[in-house]
C-alpha positions, -999 to 999 in steps of 0.1 A, spaced: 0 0 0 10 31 -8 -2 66 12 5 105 -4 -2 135 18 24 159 10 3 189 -9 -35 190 -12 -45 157 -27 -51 129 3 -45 97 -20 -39 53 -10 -34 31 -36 -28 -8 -36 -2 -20 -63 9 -55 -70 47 -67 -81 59 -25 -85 35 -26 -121 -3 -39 -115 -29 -16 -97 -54 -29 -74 -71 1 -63 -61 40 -62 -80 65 -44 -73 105 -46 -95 132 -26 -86 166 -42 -88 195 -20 -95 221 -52 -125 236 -38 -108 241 -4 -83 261 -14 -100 276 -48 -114 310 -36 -75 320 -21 -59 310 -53 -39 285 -38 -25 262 -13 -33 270 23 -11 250 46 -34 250 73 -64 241 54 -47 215 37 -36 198 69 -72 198 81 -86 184 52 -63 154 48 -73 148 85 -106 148 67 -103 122 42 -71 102 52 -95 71 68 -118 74 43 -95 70 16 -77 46 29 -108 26 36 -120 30 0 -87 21 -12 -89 -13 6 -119 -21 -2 -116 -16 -42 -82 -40 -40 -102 -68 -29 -75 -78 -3 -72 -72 33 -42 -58 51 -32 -93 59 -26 -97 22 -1 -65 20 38 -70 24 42 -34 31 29 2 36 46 27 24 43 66 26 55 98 14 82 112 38 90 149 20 94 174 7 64 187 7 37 208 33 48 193 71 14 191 88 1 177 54 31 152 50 23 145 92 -9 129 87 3 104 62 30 92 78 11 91 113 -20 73 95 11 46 76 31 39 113 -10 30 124 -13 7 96 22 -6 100 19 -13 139 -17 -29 140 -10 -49 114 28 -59 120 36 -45 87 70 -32 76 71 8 65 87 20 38 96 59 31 97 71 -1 106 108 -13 79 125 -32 99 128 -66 113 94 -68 76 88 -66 68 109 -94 99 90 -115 82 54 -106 50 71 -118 63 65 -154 75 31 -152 34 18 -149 34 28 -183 60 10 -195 69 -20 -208 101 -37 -200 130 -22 -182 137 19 -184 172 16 -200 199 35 -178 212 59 -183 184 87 -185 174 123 -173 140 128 -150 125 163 -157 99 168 -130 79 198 -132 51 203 -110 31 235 -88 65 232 -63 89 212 -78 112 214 -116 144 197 -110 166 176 -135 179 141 -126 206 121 -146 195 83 -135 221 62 -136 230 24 -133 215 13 -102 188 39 -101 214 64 -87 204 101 -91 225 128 -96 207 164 -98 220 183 -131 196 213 -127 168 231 -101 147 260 -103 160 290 -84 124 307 -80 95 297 -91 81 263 -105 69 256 -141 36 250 -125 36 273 -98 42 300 -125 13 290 -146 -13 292 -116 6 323 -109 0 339 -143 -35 324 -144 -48 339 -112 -34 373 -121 -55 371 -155 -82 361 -130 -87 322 -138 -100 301 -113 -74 282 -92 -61 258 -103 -53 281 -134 -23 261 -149 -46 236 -165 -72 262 -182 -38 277 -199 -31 250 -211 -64 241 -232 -68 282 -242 -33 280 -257 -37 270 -287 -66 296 -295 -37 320 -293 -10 333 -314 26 325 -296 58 342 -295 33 377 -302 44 387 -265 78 387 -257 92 364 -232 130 361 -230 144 334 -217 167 338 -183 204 336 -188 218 313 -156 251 324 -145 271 294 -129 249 260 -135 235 268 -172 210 235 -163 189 255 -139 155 275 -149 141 304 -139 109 315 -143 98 346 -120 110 366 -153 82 352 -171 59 359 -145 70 396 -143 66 396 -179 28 395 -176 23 415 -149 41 443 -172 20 433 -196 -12 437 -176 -4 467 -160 2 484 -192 -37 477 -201 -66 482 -186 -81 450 -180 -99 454 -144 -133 451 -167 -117 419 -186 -106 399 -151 -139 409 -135 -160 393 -162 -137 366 -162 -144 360 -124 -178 372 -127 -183 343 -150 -171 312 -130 -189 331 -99 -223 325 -118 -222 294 -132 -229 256 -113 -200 236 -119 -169 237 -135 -167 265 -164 -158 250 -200 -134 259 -225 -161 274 -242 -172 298 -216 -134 308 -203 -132 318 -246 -164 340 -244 -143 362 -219 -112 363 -227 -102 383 -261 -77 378 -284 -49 395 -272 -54 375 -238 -50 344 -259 -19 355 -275 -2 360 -238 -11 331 -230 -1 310 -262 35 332 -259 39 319 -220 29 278 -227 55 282 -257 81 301 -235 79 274 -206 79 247 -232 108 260 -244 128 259 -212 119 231 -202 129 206 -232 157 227 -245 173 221 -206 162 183 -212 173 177 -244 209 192 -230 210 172 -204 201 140 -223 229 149 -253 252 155 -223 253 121 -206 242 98 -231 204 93 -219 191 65 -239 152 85 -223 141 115 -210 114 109 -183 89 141 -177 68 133 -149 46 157 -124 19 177 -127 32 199 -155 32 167 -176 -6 166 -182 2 197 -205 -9 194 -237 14 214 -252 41 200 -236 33 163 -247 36 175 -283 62 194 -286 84 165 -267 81 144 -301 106 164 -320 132 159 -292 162 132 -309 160 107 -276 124 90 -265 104 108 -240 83 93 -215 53 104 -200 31 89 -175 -6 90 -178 -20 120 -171 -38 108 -138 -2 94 -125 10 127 -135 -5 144 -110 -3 135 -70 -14 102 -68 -2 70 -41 4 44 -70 40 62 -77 44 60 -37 33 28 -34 58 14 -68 88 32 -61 87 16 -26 83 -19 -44 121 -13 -55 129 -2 -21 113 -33 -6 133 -59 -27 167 -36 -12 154 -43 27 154 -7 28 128 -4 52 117 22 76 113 19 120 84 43 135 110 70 146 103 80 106 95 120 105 86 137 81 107 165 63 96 194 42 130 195 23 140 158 13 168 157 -12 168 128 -37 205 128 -47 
């Protein structure tokens, strides 16, 4: 079993042999956290106290086994929000102790790394490069023999995704805004607003992307768009449900398109070009692109005119989910790399 606490989404999954799924569970906290525009630590801690035995009930009961039938639980340990990453680990060492069970901690990015290997078939070949982009995380791995990780590159400010939600809830989209970029991108005309691309002084493998982000709010203070963003939100405010493509186009004009077509294709653009380095650099015979920022679109596409295979997972396991948790402890299991009920939990967890 596998348990994932560390952000907003409380999530259990059951996963057979490190490939086959039994059951997955996720309970989003988007509508907690929706009218601030983003994460709320506290909230989010509350929540996943919320949900956690729900989930992990659900999750049981869709596997068909009981925990007599499980070799192992195994739960997120970091990085991630403290009091979120607190509840899962204190829910696992229940599990683990009741049921004599050993515990296994696993670090949120190797997770999302594993994430892709449930869509493979076969054996990743090693050497590669990871790329995880996500709302709080875009780092570059080299993987090499052994499943050793070296980190080639980091963000220095802002995350691809945490930028996009940025951007979005400037423009006034409804949180989370990375997502509705995504789909109105292609209804605009790219590289019609400028967005130059950082130049990183010592590691050349790192990203930036605050620039970007004060790109647009230049470019939105030099308009006058407080009519625009209040229809926008005006919008979303009136209808039941989710809005549609459809209704986030009826209030957003052209030239809001075109920003946001020229930001997608600036991100893109960092991101890959770094991969694609990094790949050339060592040899990769992959690049693997995992987190939330791999559900984009436009990202998926442009990937295919890279010169090396790129791997995605599917979009659900893209996102923060307790299959990755639960398959890259399966690896950790057959190394006895187990943990004791001392385990704490720790906001910043290096994986190299």
């Amino acid at each position: 079993m596998g348990i994932e606490s560390s952000c907003d989404e409380t999530a259990a999954a059951v996963v057979a042999d490190g490939r086959r799924i039994l059951s997955s569970v996720v309970a989003s906290q988007f509508d907690t956290h929706g009218k601030y525009g983003g994460v709320v630590p506290e909230l989010a801690s509350r929540e996943h106290l919320r949900a956690i035995v729900p989930v992990v009930r659900e999750c049981m009961e869709k596997s068909g086994i009981g925990y007599g039938d499980l070799d192992a639980v195994a739960v997120t340990q970091g990085p991630g929000l403290i009091g979120s990453l607190l509840v899962g680990i204190t829910h696992a060492k229940a599990i683990a102790m009741t049921h004599e069970l050993p515990l296994i901690a696993v670090n949120h990015i190797e997770g999302h790394i594993h994430a892709v290997l449930m869509d493979v078939e076969g054996e990743v070949r090693l050497p590669a490069v990871a790329l995880i982009a996500s709302g709080g995380h875009t780092h570059l791995f080299a993987i090499d023999e052994g499943w050793k990780y070296r980190l080639i590159g980091k963000t220095r400010d802002d995350a691809a995704g945490e930028a996009y939600d940025k951007i979005a809830k400037l423009l006034g989209f409804v949180y989370p805004g990375g997502p509705i970029l995504d789909k109105l991108a292609p209804y605009g005309v790219a590289k019609r607003s400028r967005f130059t691309a950082p130049r990183m002084k010592g590691n050349e493998m790192d990203f930036s992307f605050s620039g970007m982000k004060t790109a647009a709010l230049r470019w939105v203070e030099s308009r006058d768009m407080q009519a625009e963003i209040a229809g926008r939100k005006a919008m979303w405010k009136s209808i039941a449900g989710t809005p549609t493509i459809e209704d986030w186009l009826r209030v957003t004009p052209q030239e809001t398109l075109d920003l946001i077509a020229s930001f997608q294709a600036a991100v893109i653009e960092e991101l890959l070009h770094r991969a694609s380095d990094a790949a050339r650099d060592i040899g990769a015979s992959c690049v693997i692109v995992s987190g939330g920022v791999a559900c984009n679109a436009g990202l998926r596409k442009a990937a295919g005119k890279l010169r090396v295979p790129v791997l995605f997972p599917k979009p659900v396991l893209s996102t923060d989910n307790a299959v990755m948790i639960a398959a890259a402890a399966f690896r950790k299991a057959e190394a006895g790399e187990y943990a004791d009920l001392t385990l704490a939990a720790k906001s910043s967890l290096p994986l190299y």
